[in-house]
MDAnalysis code that builds the backbone (N, CA, C; Angstrom):
import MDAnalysis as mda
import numpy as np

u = mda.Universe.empty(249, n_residues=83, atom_resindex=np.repeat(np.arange(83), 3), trajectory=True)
u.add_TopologyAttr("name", ["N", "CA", "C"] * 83)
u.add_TopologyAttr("resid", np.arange(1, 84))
u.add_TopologyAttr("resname", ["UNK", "UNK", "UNK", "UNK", "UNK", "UNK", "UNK", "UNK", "UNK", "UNK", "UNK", "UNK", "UNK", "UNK", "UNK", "UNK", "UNK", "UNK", "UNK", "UNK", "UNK", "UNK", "UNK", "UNK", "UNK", "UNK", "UNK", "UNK", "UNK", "UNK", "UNK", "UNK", "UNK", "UNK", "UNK", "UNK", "UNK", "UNK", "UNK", "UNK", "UNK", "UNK", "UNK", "UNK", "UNK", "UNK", "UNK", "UNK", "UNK", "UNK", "UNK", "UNK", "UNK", "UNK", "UNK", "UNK", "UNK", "UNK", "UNK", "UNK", "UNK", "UNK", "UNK", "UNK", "UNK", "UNK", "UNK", "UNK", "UNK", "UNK", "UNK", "UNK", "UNK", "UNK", "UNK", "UNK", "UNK", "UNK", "UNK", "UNK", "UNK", "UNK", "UNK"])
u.atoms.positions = np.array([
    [87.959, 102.967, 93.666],
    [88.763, 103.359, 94.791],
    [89.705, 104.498, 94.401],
    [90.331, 104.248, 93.636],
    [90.931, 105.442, 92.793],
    [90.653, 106.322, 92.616],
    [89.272, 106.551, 92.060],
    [88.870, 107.636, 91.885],
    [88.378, 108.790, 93.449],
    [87.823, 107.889, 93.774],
    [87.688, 108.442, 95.773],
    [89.239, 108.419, 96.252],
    [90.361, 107.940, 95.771],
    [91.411, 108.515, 96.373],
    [91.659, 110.190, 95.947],
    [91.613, 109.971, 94.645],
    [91.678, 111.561, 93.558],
    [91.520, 112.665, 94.710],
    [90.115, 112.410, 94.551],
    [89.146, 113.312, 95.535],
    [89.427, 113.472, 96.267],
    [90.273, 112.456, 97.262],
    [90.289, 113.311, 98.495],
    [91.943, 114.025, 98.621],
    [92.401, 114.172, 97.623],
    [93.792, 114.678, 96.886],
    [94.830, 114.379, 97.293],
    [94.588, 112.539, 97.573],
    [96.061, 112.106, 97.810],
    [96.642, 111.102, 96.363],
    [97.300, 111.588, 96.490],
    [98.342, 110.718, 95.215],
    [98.526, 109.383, 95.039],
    [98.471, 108.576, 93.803],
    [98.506, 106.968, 94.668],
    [99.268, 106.520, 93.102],
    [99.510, 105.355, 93.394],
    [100.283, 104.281, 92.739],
    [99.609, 103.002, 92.417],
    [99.408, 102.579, 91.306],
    [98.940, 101.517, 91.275],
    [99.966, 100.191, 90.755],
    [99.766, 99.127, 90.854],
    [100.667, 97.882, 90.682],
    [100.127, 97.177, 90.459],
    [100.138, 96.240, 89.733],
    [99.620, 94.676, 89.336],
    [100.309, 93.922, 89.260],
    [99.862, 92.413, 89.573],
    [100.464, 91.545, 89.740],
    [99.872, 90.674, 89.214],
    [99.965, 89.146, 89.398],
    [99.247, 87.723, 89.022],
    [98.371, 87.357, 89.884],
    [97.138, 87.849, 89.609],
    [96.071, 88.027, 90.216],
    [95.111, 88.759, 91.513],
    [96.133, 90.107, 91.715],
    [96.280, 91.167, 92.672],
    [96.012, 92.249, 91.966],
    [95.639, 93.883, 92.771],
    [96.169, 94.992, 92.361],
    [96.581, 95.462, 93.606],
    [97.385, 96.245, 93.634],
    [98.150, 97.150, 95.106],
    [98.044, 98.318, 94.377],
    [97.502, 99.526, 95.653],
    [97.071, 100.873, 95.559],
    [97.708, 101.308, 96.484],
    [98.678, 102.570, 96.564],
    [99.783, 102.826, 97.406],
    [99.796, 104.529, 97.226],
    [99.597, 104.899, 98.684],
    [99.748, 106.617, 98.642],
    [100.144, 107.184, 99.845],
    [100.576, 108.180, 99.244],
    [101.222, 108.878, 100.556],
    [99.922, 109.961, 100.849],
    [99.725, 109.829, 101.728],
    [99.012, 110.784, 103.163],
    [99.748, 112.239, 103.302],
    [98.984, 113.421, 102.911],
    [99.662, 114.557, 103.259],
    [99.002, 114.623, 104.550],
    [100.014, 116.071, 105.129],
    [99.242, 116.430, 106.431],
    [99.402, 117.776, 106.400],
    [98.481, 118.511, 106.902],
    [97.417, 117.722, 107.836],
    [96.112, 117.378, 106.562],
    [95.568, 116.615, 107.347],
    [94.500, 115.824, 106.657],
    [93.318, 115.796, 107.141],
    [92.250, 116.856, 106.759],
    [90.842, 117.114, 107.712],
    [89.834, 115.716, 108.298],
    [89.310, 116.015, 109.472],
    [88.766, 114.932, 109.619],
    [87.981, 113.984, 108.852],
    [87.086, 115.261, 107.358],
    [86.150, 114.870, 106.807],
    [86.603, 113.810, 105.546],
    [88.141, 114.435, 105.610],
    [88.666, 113.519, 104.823],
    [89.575, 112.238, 104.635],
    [89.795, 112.228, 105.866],
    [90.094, 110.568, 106.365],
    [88.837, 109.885, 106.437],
    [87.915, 110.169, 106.757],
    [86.106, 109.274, 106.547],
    [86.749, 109.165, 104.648],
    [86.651, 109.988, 104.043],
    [86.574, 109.562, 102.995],
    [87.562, 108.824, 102.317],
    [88.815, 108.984, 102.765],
    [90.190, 108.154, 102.600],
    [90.037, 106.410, 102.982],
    [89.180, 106.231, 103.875],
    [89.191, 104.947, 104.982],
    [87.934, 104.470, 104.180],
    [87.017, 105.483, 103.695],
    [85.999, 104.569, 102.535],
    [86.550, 104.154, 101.598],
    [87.288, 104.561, 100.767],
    [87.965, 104.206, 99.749],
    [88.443, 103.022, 100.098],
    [89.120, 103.191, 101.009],
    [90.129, 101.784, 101.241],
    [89.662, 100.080, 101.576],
    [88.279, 100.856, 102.209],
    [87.332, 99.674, 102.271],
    [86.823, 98.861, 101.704],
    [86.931, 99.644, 100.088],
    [86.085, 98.877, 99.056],
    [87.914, 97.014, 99.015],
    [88.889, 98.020, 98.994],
    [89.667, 96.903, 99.095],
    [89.841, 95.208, 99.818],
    [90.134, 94.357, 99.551],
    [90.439, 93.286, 100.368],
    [91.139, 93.236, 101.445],
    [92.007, 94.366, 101.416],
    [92.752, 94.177, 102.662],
    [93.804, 95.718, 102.015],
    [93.944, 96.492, 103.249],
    [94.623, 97.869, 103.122],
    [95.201, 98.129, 104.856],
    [96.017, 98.784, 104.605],
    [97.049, 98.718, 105.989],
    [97.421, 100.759, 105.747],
    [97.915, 101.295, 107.023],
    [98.261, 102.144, 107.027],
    [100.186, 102.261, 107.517],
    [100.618, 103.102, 107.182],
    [102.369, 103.074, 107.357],
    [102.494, 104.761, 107.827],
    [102.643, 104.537, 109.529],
    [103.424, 106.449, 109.612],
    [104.816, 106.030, 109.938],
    [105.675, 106.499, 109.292],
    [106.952, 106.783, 109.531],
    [107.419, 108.596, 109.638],
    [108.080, 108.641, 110.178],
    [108.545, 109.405, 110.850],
    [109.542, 110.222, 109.643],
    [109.771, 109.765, 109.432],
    [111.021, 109.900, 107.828],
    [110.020, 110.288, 106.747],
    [109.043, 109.359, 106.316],
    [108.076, 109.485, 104.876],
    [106.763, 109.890, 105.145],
    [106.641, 110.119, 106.911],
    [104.901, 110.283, 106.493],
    [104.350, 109.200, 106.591],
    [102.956, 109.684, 105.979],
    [101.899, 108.912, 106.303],
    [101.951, 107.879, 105.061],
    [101.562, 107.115, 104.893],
    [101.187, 105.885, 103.631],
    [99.891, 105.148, 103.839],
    [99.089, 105.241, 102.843],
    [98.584, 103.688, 103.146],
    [98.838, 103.063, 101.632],
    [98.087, 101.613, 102.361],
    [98.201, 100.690, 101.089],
    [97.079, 99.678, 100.538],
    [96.637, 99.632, 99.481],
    [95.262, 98.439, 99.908],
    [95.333, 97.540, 98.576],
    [94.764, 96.197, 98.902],
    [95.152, 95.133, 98.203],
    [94.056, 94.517, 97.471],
    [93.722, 94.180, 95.913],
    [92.551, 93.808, 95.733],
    [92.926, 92.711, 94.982],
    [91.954, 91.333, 95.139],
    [92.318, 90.166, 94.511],
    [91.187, 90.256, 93.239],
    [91.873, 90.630, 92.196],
    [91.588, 90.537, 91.252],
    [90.279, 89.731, 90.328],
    [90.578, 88.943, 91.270],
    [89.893, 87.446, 90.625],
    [88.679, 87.895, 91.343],
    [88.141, 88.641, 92.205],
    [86.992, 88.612, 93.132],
    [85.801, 89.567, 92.187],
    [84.804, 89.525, 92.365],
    [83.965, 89.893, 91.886],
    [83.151, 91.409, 92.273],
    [83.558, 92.308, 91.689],
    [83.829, 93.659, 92.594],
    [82.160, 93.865, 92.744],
    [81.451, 93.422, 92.145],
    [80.005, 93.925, 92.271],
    [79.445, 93.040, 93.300],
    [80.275, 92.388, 93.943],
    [79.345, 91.237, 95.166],
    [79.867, 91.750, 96.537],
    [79.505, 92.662, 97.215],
    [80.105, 92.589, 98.469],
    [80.141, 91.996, 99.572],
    [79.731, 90.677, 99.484],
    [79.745, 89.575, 100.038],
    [81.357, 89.330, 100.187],
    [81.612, 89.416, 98.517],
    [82.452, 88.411, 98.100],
    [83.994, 88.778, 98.826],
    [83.828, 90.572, 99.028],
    [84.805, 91.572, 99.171],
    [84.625, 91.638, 100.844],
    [84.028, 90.635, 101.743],
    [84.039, 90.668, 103.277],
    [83.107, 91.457, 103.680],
    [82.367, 92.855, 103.104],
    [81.504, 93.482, 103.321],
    [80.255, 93.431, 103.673],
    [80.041, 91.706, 104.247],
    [78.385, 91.503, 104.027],
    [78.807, 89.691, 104.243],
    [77.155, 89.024, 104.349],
    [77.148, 88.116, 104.079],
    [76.421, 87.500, 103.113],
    [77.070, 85.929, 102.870],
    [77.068, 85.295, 101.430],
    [76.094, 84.410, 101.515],
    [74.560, 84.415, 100.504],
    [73.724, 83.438, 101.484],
    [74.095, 82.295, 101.592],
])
């Protein structure tokens, strides 16, 4: 995910926790269409990611991965089903 954030040249933050990671970036603007498709893929691979516009900071998003999950099953990651 990280690395598809790189790419699409927004800046991010990473965090860990006890059995989490949080990925956190600010959104420049403007931001081409082709590259919010690729911003919103990224974020997908996550468990759960939210977007933040404030008016003050801009754009943000944020996305949440449980650690413990098994990144090669996309079942496992909501993406699919589990037989």
């Amino acid at each position: 995910m990280t690395t598809q954030l790189a790419a699409v040249g927004v800046a991010y933050a990473v965090t860990r926790g006890k059995g989490w990671i949080r990925v956190e970036a600010h959104v420049p603007r403007p931001l081409a269409p082709e590259q919010w498709q690729e911003l919103l893929a990224a974020l997908a691979m996550a468990d759960s990611f939210g977007l933040v516009d404030s008016s003050a900071d801009g754009r943000s998003v944020w996305a949440g991965v449980n650690d413990k999950t098994p990144a090669a099953v996309p079942a496992a990651r909501g993406h699919g089903h589990q037989p």
